[in-house]
C-alpha positions in Angstrom: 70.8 10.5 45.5 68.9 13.1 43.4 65.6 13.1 42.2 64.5 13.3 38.7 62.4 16.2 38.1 60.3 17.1 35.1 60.1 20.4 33.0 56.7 22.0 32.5 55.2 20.8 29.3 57.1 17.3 29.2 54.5 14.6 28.3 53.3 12.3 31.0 53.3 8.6 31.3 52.0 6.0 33.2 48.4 4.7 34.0 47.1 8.4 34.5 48.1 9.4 31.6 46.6 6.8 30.0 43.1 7.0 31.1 43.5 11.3 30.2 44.5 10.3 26.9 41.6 8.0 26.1 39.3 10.3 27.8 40.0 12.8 25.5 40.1 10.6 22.8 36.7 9.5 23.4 35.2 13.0 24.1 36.6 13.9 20.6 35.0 11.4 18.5 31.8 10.9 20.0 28.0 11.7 18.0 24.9 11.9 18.9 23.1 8.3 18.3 20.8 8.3 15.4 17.6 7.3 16.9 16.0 4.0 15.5 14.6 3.6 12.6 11.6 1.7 11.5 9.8 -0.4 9.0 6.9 1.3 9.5 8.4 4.7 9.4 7.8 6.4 6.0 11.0 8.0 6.3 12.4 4.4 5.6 10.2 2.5 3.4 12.3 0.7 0.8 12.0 -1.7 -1.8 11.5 -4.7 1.0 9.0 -3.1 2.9 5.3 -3.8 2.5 2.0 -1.8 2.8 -1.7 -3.0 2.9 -4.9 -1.0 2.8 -8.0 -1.8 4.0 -11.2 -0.2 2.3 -14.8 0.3 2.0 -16.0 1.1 -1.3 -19.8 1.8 -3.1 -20.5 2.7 -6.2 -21.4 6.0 -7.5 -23.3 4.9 -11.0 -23.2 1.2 -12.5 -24.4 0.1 -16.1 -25.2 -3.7 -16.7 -25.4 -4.7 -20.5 -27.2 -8.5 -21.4 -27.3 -9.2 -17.7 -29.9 -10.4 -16.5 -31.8 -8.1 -18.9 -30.9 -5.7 -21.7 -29.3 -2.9 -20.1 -29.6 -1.7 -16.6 -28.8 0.9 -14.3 -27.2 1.0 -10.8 -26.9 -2.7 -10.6 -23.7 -2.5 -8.6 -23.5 -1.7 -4.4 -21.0 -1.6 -2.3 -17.9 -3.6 -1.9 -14.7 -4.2 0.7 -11.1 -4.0 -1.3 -7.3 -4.9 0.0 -4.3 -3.8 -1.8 -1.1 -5.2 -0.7 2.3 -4.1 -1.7 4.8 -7.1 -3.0 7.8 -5.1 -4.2 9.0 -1.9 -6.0 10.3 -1.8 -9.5 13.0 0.5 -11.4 12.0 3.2 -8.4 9.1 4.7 -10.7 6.4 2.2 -9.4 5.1 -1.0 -7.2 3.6 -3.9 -7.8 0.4 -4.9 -6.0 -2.4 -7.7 -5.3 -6.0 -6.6 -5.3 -8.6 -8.5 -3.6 -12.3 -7.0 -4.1 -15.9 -8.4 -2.6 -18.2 -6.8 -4.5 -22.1 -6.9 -4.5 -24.7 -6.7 -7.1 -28.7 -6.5 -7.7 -29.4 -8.0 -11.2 -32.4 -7.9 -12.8 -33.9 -7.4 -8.8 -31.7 -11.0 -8.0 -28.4 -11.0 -5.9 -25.1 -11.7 -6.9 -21.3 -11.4 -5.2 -18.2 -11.9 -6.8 -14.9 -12.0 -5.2 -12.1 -10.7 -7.7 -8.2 -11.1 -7.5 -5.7 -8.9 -9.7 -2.8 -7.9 -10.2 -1.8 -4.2 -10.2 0.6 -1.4 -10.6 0.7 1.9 -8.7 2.8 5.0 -9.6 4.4 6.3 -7.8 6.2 4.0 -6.3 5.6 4.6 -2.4 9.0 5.6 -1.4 8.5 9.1 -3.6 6.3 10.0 -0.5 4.2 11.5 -3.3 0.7 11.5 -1.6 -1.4 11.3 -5.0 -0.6 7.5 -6.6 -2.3 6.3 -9.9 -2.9 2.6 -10.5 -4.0 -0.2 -12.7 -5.0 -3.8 -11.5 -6.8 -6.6 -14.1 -7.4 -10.4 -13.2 -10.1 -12.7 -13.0 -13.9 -12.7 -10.8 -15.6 -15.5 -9.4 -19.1 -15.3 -8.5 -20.5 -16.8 -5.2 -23.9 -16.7 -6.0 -25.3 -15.8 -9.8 -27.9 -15.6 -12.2 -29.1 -18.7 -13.5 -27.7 -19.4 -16.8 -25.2 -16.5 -16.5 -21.2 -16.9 -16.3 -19.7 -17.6 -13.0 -16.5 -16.5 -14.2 -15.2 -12.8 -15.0 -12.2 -10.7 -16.5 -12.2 -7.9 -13.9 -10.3 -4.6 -14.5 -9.7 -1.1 -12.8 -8.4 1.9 -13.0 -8.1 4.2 -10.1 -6.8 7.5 -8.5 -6.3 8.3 -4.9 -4.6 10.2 -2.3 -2.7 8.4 0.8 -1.2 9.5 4.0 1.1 7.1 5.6 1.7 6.7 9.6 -0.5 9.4 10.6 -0.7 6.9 13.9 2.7 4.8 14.2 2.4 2.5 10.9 -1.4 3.4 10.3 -2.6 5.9 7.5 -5.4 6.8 5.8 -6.7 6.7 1.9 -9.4 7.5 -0.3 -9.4 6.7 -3.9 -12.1 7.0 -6.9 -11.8 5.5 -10.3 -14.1 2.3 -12.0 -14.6 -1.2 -11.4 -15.8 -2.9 -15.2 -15.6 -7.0 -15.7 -17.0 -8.9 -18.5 -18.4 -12.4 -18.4 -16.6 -15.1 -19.9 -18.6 -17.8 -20.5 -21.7 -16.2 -21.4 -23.2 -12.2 -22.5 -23.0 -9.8 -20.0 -20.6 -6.8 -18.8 -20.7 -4.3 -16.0 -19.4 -1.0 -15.7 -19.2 1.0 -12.9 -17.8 4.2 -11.4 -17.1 4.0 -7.4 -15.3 5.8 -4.4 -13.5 3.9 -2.0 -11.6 4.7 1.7 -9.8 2.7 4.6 -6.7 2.4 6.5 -3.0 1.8 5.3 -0.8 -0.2 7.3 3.1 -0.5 6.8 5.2 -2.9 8.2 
């Protein structure tokens, strides 16, 4: 009884050939892993993403009108601000919360106010534009006051900074400069100031 040989070239079957022909297969449509991707990783910052920053600011010149007395100069000191990010609109800019502690020497009398607004930033932090402009207004509540003066404020800013994200992991660095004005409510009195501010930026 003969044996079956084959010819040179004819394709082989079986197990072996099997495991060649996913071998190969494999081999040919293989890449290279992307490597993992962050939150906190500028190159990823989206729409859902967050930032805070963390600052230290004082005031470079302050102007008090009917507070306290007439008019007055460098009534204003120092003060500690958060921004947080909540979310990015139409990719041109993002909405923020502004917390500020800020301190005060009326008429040679302290005073403190804590002040919460709401903001807006351009750009928006995925441009990865390092100078941002922003806007934030809201109300001031004083923890301790003059006597007979308002214990409740319309607070407004306006500011310009620079930021660099993750310069260590999700940490970064800002400083910003612009001016910090509110007006009493409930009674005469306004402040405005000029100040410099700078901190840490977190993503996540």
């Amino acid at each position: 009884m003969s044996s079956t040989t084959f010819a040179a070239g004819a394709p082989l079957v079986g197990r072996k050939a099997a495991a060649k022909y996913f071998q190969a297969k494999g081999d040919s449509s293989y890449e290279a892993a992307e490597p993992p991707r962050y939150p906190s990783s500028i190159e990823s910052l989206s729409s859902e993403d967050h930032y805070m920053a963390l600052g230290i600011s004082t005031y470079t010149s302050s102007k008090a009108y009917k507070w306290g007395t007439n008019n007055e100069q460098d009534v204003a000191k120092t003060g500690v601000d958060m921004t947080y990010r909540l979310t990015q609109d139409y990719e041109l800019f993002d909405e923020v919360i502004r917390v500020s502690y800020n301190t005060y020497r009326p008429a040679g009398q302290k005073a403190s106010k804590m002040s919460f607004m709401y903001g807006i930033t351009f750009p928006d932090a995925t441009s990865k534009f390092p100078l941002y402009f922003g806007l934030a207004a809201g109300p001031g509540i004083f923890f301790n006051q003059l006597d007979g003066e308002s214990t409740i404020a319309l607070d407004y800013q306006m500011f310009l900074g620079l930021r660099l994200f993750n310069l260590f992991e999700s940490t970064g660095f800002f400083v910003e400069g612009g001016i910090k004005n509110h007006l009493h409510l409930t009674s005469d009195g306004q402040l405005n100031g000029t100040y410099v501010s700078a901190g840490a930026i977190f993503t996540f």
